[in-house]
C-alpha positions in Angstrom: -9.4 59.3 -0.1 -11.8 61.0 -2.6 -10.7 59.0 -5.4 -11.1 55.4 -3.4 -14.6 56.2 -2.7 -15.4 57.5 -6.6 -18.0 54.7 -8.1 -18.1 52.8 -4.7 -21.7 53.1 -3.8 -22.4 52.2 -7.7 -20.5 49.4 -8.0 -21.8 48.5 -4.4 -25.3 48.9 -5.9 -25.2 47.1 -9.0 -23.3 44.3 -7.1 -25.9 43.9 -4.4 -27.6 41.1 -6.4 -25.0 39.2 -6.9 -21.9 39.6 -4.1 -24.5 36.9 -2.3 -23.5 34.3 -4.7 -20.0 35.2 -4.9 -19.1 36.1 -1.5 -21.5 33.6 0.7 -23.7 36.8 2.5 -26.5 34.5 2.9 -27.0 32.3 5.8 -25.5 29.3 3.9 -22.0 28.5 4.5 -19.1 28.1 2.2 -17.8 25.0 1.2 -14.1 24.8 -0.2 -12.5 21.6 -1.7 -8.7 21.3 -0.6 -7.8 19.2 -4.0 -8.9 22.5 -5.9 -8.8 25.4 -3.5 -11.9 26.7 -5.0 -15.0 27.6 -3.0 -18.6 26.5 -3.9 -19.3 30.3 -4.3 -16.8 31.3 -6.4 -17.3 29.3 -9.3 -19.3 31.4 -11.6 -17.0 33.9 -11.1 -13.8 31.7 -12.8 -16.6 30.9 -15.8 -15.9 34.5 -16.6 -13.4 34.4 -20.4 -11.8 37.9 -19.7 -11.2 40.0 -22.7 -7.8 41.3 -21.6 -4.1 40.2 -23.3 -1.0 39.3 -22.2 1.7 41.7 -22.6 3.7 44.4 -21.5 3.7 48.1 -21.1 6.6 50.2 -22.5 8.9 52.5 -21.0 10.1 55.6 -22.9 13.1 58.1 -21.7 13.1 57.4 -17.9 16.1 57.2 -15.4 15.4 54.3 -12.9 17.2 55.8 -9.9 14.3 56.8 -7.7 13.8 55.9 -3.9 11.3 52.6 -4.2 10.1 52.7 -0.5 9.3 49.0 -1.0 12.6 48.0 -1.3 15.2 50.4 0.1 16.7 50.6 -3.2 17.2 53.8 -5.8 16.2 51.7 -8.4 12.2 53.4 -9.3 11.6 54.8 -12.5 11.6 58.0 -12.3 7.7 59.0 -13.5 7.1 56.1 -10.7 7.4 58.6 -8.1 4.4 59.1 -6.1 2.5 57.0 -7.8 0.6 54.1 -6.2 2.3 50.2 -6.4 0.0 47.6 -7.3 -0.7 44.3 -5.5 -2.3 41.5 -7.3 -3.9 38.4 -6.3 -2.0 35.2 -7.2 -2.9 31.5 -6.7 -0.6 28.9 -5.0 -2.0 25.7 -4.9 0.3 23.3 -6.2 -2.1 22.3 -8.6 -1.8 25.7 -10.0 1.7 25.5 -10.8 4.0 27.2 -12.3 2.7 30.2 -11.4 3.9 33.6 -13.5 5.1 36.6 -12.6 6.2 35.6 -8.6 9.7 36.5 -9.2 9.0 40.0 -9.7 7.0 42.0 -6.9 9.2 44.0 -4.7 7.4 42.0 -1.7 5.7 38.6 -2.2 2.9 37.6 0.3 1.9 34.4 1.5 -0.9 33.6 3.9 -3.3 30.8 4.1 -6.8 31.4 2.6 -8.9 28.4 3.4 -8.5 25.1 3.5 -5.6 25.4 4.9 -4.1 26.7 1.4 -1.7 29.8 0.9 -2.1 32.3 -2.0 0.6 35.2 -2.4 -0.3 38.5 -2.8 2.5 40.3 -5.1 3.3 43.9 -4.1 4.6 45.9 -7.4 6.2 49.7 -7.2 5.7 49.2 -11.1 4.7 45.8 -13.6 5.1 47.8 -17.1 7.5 45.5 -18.1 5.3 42.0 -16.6 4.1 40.0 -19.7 1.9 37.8 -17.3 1.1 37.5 -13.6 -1.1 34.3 -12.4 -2.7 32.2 -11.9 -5.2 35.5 -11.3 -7.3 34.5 -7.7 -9.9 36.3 -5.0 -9.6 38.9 -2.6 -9.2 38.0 0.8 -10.0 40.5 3.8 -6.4 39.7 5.6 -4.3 40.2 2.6 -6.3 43.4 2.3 -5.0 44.9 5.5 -1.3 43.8 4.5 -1.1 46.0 1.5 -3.4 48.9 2.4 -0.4 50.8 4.7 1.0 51.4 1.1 -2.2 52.9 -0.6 -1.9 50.0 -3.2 -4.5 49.5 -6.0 -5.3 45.6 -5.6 -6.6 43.8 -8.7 -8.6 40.5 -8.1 -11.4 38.0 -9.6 -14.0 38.3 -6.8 -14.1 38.1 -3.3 -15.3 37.1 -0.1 -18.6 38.3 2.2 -15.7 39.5 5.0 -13.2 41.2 2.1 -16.8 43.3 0.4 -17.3 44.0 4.3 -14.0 45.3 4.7 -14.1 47.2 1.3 -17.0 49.3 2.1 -16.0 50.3 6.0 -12.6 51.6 4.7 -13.7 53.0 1.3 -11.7 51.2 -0.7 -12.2 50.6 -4.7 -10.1 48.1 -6.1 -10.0 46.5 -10.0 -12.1 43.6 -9.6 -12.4 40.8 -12.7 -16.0 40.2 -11.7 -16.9 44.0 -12.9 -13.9 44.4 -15.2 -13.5 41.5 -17.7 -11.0 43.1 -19.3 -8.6 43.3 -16.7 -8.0 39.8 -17.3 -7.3 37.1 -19.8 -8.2 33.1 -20.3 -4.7 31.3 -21.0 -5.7 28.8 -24.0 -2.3 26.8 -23.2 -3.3 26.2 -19.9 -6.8 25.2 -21.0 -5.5 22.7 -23.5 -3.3 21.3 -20.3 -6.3 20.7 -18.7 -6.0 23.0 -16.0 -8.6 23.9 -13.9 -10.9 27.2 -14.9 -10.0 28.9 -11.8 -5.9 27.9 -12.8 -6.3 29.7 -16.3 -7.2 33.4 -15.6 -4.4 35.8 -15.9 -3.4 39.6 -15.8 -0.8 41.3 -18.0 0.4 45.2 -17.4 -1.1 46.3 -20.0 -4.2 44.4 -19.1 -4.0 46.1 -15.6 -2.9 49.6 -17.4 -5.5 49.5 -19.9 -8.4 48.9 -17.4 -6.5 51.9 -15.0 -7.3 54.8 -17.4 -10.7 52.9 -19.1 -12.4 52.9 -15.7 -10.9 56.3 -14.1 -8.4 54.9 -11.6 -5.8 57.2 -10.5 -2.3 56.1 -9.6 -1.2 59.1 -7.6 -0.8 58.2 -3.9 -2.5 59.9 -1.2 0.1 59.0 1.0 3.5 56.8 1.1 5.4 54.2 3.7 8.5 52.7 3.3 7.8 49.2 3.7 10.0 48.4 6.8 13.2 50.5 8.4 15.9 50.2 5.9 19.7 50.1 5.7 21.0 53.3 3.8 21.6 52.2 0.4 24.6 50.5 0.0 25.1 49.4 3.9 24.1 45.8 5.0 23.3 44.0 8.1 23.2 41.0 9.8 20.8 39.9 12.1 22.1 38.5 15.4 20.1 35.9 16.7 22.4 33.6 14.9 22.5 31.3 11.3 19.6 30.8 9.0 20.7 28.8 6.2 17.4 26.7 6.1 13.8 27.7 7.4 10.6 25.5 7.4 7.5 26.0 8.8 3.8 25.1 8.0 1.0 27.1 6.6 -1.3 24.0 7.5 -1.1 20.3 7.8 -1.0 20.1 4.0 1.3 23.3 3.0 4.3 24.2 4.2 7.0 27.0 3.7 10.4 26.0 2.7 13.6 28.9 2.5 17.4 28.0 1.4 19.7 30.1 1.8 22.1 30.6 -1.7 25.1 32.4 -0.4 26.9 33.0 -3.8 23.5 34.8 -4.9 23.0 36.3 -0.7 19.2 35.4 -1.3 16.4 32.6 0.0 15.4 30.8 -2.5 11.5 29.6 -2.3 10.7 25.8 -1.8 7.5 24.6 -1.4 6.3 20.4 -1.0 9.8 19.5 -1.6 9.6 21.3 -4.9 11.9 24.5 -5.8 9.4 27.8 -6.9 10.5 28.8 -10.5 8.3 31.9 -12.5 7.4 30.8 -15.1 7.5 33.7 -16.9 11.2 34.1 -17.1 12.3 30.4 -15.4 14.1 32.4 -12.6 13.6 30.9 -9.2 11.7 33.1 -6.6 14.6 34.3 -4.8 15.0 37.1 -1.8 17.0 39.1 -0.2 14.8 39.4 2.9 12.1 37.1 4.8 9.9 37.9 6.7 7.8 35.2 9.2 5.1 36.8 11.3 3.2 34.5 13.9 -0.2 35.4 14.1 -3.9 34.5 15.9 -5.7 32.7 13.2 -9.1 31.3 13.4 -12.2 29.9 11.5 -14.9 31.6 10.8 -17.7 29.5 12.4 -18.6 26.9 9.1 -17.8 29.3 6.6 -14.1 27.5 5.7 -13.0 31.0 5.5 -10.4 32.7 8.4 -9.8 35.7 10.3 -6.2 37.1 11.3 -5.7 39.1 14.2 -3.3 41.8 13.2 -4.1 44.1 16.0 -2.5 41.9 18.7 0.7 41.5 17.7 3.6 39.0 18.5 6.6 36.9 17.7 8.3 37.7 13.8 11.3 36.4 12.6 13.6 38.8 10.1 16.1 36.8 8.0 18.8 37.8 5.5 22.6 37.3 4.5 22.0 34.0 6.3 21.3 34.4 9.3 18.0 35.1 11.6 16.8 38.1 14.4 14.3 37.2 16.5 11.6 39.6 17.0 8.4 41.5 18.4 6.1 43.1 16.1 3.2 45.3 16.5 0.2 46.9 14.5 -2.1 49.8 15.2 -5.3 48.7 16.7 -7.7 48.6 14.3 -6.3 51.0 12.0 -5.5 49.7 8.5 -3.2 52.6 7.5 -1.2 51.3 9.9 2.3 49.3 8.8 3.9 46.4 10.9 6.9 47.5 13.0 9.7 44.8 14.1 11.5 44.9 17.2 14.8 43.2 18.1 13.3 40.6 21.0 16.4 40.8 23.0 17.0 44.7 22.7 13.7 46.5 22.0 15.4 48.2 18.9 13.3 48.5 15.6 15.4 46.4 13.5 17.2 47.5 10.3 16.3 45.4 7.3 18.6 45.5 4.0 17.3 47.5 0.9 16.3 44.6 -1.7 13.4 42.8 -2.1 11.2 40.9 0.6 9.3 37.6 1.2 6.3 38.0 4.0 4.8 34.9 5.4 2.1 35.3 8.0 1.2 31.6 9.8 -0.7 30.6 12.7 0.5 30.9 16.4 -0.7 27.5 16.8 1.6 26.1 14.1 4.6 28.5 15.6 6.3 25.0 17.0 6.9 24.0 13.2 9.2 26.8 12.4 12.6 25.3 12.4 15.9 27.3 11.6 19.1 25.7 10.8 
């Protein structure tokens, strides 16, 4: 974990003056307004232009027919091997919409944040060929734990007092827009829209690239975990708790998650407020061949309008794909980070196969588990 911990304690250091401002570690709480899911203390960080550009990476004489432990599938690149996926922060308030670059991680994460608002969190095995991913948004603490089992190099605009905390007890060094202007870009169409500041900020891969070898990051992973307990290639499965052609459930009393079921496609595409998730970036609807719906303790944190997830208790999941649902356990090592979720059949006690393709993971509250409704 050498290379987590290079720059750390500097970047701790110079921060110290202002992570206060950013990341409410005074006594004075947060304040967060649910028309623009933006905090009181996060503002100056959106007034930051970014120097970065839009645009991609290139690929030169590569096969594409390595093992991509997040999906199951002998699809990687092949100088992708052993290298380090990416996860970036990405807004999803609906004033924020359309959003860019959602169609494309190899898992899309959504959780609430605060104020009862979900963001995603898109898990990458490799964006060289991702003009634009945004709207670019903050670190939280929980979506930290969800990507660290896979030694992923998170890139963010800021964060929160809880996410720094979390940061600096695990080691961690991630590409953050506050430090690195350059890893991000202002989108002057989106200005002239009238968007909101903290709506306009965007990354690119070769914005993310560029600030990877500029500031010394390394891409070679320490270690590597498939992302759940796959088919072989080529096999399928169905889950047996029976049909799943239509999911809803809430994130809060304002946002809710929405999955249909497209059998001439065998994916779930994304709804959300009645309205059918399309990238932007390429006008493809976010679309899945797995979902994931973990049911979680969630609480506030005192006054600060910020939560905290339990991941160490574990629970009820649901697993859904080709259709049709298995109901489940899952679990989490105490405490520990590295740890990945694992996903037990609730009827047998079996880990559960899940097919090789690419995954949707929604974490809500256990006391919102009486929305979720499966048809």
């Amino acid at each position: 974990m050498v290379k987590k911990l290079t720059t750390w304690l500097v970047l701790l250091t110079l921060a110290i003056g202002t992570v206060s401002m950013l990341s409410g570690c005074g006594s004075s709480a947060a304040t967060v307004d649910i028309n623009t899911g933006i905090s009181d203390e996060e503002v100056s960080v959106y007034d930051i232009e970014g120097e970065g550009v839009a645009g991609s990476v290139e690929v030169k004489d590569v096969t594409q027919d390595a093992y991509n432990n997040l999906t199951g599938e002998y699809t990687l690149a092949s100088d992708m091997v052993g290298k380090r996926p990416i996860a970036v922060s990405i807004n999803n308030i609906n004033l924020s919409w359309p959003e860019y670059g959602t169609s494309l991680p190899d898992i899309l994460f959504e959780m609430e944040t605060e104020g009862g608002i979900p963001r995603y969190m898109g898990l990458f095995s490799d964006l060289r060929g991702i003009q634009q991913i945004g709207s670019f948004r903050s670190l939280r603490d929980q979506f930290i734990e969800l990507v660290y089992p896979y030694d992923a190099l998170i890139c963010h605009i800021g964060t929160s007092v809880f996410a720094d905390e979390v940061l600096a007890k695990i080691g961690l060094r991630t590409l953050d827009g506050y430090y690195y202007s350059d890893l991000f870009f202002t989108d002057p169409a989106r200005v002239s829209a009238g968007y909101a500041i903290e709506h306009t900020k965007f990354v690119s891969a070769q914005s993310i690239y560029a600030a990877i070898e500029k500031y010394g990051y390394s891409l070679n992973a320490d270690y590597s975990s498939k992302a759940f307990n796959f088919v072989e290639p080529g096999e399928t499965v169905v889950p047996t708790s029976g049909e799943a052609n239509h999911i809803t459930f809430n994130f809060s009393a304002s946002y809710d998650g929405d999955l249909r079921y497209d059998a001439e496609s065998g994916k779930y595409l994304k709804w959300e407020k009645g309205t059918q998730q399309v990238d932007a970036s390429n006008s493809q609807p976010l679309a899945f061949t797995n979902a994931v719906l973990v049911i979680a303790d969630i609480e506030m944190r005192g006054n600060t309008g910020l939560i905290e997830v339990d991941f160490s208790t574990g629970g009820t999941a649901y697993y859904f794909s080709q259709g049709h649902y298995t109901l489940c356990n899952w679990t989490k090592g105490t405490g520990d980070y590295a740890s990945n979720f694992t996903f037990t059949d609730a009827a047998t006690g079996e880990e559960i196969k899940v097919n090789t393709g690419n995954t949707y993971f929604a974490v809500i509250r256990k006391t919102l588990a009486d929305t979720v409704a499966i048809s």
